[in-house]
C-alpha positions in Angstrom: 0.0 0.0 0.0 2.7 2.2 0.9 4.8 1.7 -2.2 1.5 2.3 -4.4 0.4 5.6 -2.5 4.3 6.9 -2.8 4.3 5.8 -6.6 0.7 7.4 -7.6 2.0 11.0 -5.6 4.9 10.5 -7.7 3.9 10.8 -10.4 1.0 13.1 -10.0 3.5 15.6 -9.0 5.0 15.0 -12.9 4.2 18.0 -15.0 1.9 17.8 -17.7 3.1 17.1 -21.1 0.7 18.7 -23.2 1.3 20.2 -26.6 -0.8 23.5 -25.9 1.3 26.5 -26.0 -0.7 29.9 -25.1 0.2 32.7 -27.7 1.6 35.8 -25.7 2.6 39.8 -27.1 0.7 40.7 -30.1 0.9 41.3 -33.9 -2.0 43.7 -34.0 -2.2 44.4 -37.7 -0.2 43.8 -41.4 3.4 44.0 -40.7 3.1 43.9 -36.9 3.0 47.6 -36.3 2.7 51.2 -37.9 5.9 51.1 -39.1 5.8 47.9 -40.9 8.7 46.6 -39.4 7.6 42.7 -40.2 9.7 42.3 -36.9 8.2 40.2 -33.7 9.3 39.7 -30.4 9.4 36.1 -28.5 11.2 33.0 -29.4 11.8 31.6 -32.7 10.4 28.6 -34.2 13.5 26.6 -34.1 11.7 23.6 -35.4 8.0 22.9 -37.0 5.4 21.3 -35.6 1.6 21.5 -35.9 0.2 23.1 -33.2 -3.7 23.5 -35.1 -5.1 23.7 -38.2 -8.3 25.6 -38.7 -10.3 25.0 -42.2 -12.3 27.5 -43.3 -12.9 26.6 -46.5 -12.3 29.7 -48.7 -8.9 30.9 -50.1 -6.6 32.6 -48.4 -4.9 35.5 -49.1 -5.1 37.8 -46.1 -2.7 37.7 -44.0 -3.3 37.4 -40.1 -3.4 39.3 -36.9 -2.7 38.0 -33.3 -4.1 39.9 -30.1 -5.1 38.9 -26.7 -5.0 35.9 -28.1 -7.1 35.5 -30.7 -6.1 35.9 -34.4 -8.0 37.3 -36.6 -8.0 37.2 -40.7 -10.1 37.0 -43.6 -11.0 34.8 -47.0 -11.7 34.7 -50.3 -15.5 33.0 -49.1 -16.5 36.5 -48.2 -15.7 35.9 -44.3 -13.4 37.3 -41.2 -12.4 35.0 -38.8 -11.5 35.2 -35.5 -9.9 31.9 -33.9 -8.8 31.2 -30.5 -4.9 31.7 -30.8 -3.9 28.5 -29.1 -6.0 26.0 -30.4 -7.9 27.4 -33.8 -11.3 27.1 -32.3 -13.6 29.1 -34.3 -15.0 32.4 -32.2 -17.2 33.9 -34.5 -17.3 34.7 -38.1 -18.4 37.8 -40.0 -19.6 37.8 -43.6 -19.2 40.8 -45.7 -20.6 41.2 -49.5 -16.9 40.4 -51.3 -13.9 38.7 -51.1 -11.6 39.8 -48.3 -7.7 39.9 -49.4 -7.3 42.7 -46.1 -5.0 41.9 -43.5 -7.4 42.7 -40.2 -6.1 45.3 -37.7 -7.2 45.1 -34.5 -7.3 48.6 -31.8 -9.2 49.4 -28.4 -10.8 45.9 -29.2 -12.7 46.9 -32.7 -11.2 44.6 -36.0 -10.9 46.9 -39.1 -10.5 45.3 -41.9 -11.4 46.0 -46.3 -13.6 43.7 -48.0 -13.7 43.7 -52.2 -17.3 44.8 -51.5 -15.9 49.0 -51.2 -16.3 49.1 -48.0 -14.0 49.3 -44.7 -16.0 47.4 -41.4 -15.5 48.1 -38.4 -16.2 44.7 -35.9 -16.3 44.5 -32.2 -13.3 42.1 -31.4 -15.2 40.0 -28.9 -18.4 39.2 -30.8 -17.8 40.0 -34.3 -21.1 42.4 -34.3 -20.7 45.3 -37.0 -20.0 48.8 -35.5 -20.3 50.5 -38.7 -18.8 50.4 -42.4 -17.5 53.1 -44.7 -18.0 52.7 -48.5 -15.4 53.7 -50.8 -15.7 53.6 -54.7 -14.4 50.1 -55.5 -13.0 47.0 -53.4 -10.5 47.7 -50.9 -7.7 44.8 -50.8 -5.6 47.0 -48.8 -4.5 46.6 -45.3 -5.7 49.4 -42.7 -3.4 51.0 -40.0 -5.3 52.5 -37.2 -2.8 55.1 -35.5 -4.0 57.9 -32.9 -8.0 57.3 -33.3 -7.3 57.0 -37.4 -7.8 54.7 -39.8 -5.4 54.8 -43.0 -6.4 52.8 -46.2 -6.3 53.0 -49.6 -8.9 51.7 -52.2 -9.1 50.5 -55.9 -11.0 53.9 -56.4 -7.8 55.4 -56.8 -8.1 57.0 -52.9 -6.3 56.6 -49.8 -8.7 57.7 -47.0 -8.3 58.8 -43.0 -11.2 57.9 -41.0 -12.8 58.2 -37.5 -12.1 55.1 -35.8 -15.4 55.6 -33.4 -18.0 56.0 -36.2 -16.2 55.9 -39.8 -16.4 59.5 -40.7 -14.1 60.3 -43.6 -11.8 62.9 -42.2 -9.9 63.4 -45.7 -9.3 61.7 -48.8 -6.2 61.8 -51.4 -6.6 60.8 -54.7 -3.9 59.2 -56.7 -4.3 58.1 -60.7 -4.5 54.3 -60.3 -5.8 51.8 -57.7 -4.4 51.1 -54.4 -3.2 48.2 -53.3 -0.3 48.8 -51.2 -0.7 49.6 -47.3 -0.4 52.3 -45.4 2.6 53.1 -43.2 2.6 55.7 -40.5 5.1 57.0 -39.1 5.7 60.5 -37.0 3.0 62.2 -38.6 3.3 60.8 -42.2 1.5 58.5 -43.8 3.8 56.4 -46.6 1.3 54.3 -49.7 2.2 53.4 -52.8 -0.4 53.0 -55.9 -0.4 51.1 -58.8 0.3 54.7 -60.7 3.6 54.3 -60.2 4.3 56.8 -56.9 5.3 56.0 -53.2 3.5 59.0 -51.6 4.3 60.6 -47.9 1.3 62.7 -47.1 0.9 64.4 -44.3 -1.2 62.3 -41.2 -3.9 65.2 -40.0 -4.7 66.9 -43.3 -4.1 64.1 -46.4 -1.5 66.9 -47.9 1.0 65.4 -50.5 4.6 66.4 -48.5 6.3 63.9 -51.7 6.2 61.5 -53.9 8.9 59.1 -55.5 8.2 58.4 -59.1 9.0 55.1 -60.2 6.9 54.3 -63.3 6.3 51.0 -62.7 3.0 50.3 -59.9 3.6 49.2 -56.3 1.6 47.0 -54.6 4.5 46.5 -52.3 4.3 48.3 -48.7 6.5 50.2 -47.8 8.4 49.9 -44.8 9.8 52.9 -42.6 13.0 52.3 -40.1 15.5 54.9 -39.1 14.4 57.7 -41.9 14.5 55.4 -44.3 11.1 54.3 -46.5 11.8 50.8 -48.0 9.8 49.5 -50.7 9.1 47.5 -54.3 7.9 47.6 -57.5 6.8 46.1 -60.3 10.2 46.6 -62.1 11.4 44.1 -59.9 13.3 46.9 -57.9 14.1 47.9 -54.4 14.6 51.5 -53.0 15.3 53.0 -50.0 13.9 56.3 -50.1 15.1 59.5 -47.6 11.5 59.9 -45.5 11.9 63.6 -45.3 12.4 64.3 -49.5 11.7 61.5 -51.2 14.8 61.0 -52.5 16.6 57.8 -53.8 19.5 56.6 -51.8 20.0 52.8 -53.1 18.4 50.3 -55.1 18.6 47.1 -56.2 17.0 44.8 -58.8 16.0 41.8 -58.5 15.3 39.1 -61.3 11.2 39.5 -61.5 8.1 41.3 -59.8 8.4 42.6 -56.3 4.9 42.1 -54.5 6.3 41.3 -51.5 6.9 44.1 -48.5 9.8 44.4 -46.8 10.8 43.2 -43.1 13.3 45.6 -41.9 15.4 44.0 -38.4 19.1 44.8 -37.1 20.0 46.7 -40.5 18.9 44.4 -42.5 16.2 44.8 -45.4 14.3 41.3 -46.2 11.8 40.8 -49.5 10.7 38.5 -51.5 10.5 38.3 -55.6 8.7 36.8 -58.0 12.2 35.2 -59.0 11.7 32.4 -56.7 13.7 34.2 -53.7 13.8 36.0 -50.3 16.6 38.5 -50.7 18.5 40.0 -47.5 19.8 43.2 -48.4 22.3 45.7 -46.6 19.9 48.3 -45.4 22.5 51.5 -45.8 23.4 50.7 -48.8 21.6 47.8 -50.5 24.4 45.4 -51.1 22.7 41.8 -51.2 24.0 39.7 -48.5 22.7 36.5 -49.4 19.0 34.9 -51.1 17.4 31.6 -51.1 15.8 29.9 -53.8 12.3 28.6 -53.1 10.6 26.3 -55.6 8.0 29.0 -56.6 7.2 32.7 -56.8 7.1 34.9 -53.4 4.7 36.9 -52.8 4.6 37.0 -49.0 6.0 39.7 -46.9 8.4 37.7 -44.3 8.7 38.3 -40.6 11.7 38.5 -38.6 11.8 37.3 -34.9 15.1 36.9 -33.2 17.2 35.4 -35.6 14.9 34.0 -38.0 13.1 34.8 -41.3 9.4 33.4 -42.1 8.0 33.5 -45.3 5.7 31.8 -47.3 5.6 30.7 -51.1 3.8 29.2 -54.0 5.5 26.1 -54.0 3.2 25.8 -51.3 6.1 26.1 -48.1 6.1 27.9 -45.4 10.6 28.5 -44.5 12.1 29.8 -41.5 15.3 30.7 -42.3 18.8 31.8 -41.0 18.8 35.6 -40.4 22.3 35.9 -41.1 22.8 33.5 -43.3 20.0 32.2 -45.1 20.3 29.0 -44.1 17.1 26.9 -44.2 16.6 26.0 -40.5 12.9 24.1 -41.8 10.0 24.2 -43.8 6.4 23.3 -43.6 4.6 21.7 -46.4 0.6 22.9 -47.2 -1.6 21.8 -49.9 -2.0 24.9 -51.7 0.0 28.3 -52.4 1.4 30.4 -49.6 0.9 33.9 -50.6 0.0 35.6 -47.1 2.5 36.9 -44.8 3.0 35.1 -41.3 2.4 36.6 -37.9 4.8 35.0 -35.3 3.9 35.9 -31.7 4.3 33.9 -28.5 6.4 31.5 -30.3 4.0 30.5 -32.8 4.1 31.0 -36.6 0.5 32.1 -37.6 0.2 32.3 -41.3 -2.9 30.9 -43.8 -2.8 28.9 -47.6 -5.1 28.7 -50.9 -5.5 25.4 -49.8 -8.1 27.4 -47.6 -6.4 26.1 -43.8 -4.6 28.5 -41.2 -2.0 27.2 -39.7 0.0 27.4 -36.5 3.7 25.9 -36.1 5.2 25.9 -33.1 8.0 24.4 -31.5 7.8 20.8 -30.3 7.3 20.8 -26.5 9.8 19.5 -24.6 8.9 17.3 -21.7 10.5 16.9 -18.4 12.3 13.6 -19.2 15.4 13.7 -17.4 13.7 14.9 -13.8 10.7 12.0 -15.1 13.7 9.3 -15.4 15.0 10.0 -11.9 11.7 10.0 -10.4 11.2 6.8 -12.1 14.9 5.3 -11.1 13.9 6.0 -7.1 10.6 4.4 -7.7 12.1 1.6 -8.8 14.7 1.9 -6.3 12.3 1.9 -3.3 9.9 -1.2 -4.5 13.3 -3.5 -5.1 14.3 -2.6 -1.6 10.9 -3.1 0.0 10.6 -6.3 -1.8 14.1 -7.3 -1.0 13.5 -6.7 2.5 10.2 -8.5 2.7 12.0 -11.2 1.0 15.0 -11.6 3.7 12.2 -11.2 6.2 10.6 -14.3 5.0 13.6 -16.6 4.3 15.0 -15.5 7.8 11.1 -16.5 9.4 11.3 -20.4 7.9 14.7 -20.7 9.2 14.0 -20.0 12.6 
């Protein structure tokens, strides 16, 4: 009795193994912030497992956001989504009139996201209920950024609009000469777009006044990224530029071998993008020399994300790689069943990111178990019922001979 009361404590007092992680920190809209960094804090996926997959039927091109634990994002079936972070179970589910390519962004617990409908909803975080909707002239693919009680997003109607986050009143409205696709960055003050007219525009974040634009030729859909006074972006030349923030002007490029669609991550001075060429390039950000690029087995159009060491990016050969910051290096990849052109969120350790194959997915590292403190639990167990039995053993043989 004693040896079965001391074995069951034992191992009650084991720690559960479980493969549950709970998501931590947040990536609260496209890019993870404002600026568009692409940069996450928390540990890096060192190696790929599955921690959930949630199908939701519809393709996916949006790319998600993670907060309070929840991640939001939307598909091609018309819907937004918002899942529990740590297991994928299905919240609620909004249905707007078109298909969503928006990235979500989440502020003060209200989702804003673009639908291909025209218009710009407004959601409450916690139910999914509709708190209002703006309509704009044609679909809006774009990613919102909701700075300072604003909301910044552009529109195929050729506008990028500011509106009230409390009731969706247009505050102003600048018009370029071709769709928008790109999304907005802002950053002290200035609002950074590109549009498929062939401009990166800086306007100015309370009034919608042009302070410049950079004149490429060629459209952007890429966004553009602004670190250290620097505006980093693509286009359809299959360039990059980093662009001065205060005057537009060029101070490098470089050119890659197809397309740029992809946006670029920006971490510890070091520009990351992908190309319709096939590859993620890491780029010198002061002056653009190419450090190193891996060759994935398709085109990439997703915008990677950079958390403590390591690059995440999807493609169409239907991978999602973590990669070597430094060197390229292809620590793993994850196979799905359709193309991967969505950008990943990483927060809390987990790799959030959706595919056509209409599944989002959440890698995370295997958990590690306590083996070596369950093996010397074990070894004393073991231990202490030899011995008992031992002793009950002598005991006998030492009873017949008397």
């Amino acid at each position: 009795m004693f040896i079965a009361i001391l074995f069951l404590s034992i191992f009650s007092a084991v720690p559960s193994m479980s493969t549950t992680q709970q998501a931590s920190a947040d990536w609260p809209m496209f890019r993870a912030d404002p600026s568009h960094s692409g940069v996450g804090t928390g540990s890096p996926v060192v190696t790929a497992k599955l921690l959930w997959n949630h199908t939701i039927g519809g393709q996916i091109y949006s790319s998600p956001a993670v907060m309070s634990d929840v991640v939001y994002i939307g598909s091609l079936n018309g819907n937004i989504y918002a899942l529990k972070a740590n297991s994928g179970e299905e919240l609620w589910n909004y249905t707007t009139g078109g298909q969503v390519y928006s990235c979500p962004a989440v502020a003060s617990g209200v989702v804003y996201v673009g639908s291909a409908d025209g218009k710009v909803y407004a959601l409450n975080a916690t139910s999914g209920s509709k708190l209002w909707s703006f309509t704009t002239g044609d679909q809006v693919d774009c990613s919102p950024a909701v700075v300072n009680g604003v909301v910044y997003v552009g529109s195929y109607d050729n506008n990028v609009y500011a509106l009230n986050v409390t009731d969706g009143a247009r505050l102003w409205t600048y018009g370029t000469s071709a769709p928008i696709w790109s999304s907005p960055a802002v950053v002290a003050g200035v609002v950074y777009i590109g549009s498929t007219d062939g401009n990166t525009y800086a306007l100015n974040a309370s009034s919608g006044t042009k302070l410049w634009n950079y004149t490429n030729g060629y459209p952007t859909e890429s966004s553009p990224t602004i670190i250290g006074g620097f505006v980093y972006t693509g286009y359809d030349n299959g360039s990059v530029y980093a662009l001065d923030a205060t005057n537009g002007s060029q101070v490098w490029g470089f050119a890659a071998r197809n397309i740029i669609k992809s946006s670029p991550a920006v971490a510890g001075g070091v520009v990351y993008i992908g190309s319709l060429d096939n590859n993620i390039y890491a780029l010198n950000a002061t002056n653009g020399a190419k450090l190193w690029n891996y060759t994935t087995d398709g085109t990439v159009y997703s915008s990677a994300a950079v958390v403590d060491g390591a690059v995440y990016v999807g493609s169409e050969d239907g991978n999602i790689y973590s990669l070597n910051a430094t060197s390229g290096a292809k620590l793993w990849s994850y196979g799905t069943n359709g193309f991967v052109e969505a950008s990943p969120a990483v927060v809390g350790g987990v790799v959030y990111l959706g595919s056509l194959d209409g599944n989002i997915y959440a890698l995370t590292n295997p958990v590690k178990s306590s083996n070596s403190s369950f093996v010397i639990i074990l070894i004393v167990v073991i231990i202490v019922i030899v011995a008992s039995v031992a002793t009950v053993v002598i005991l006998k043989t030492r009873q017949r001979t008397n």
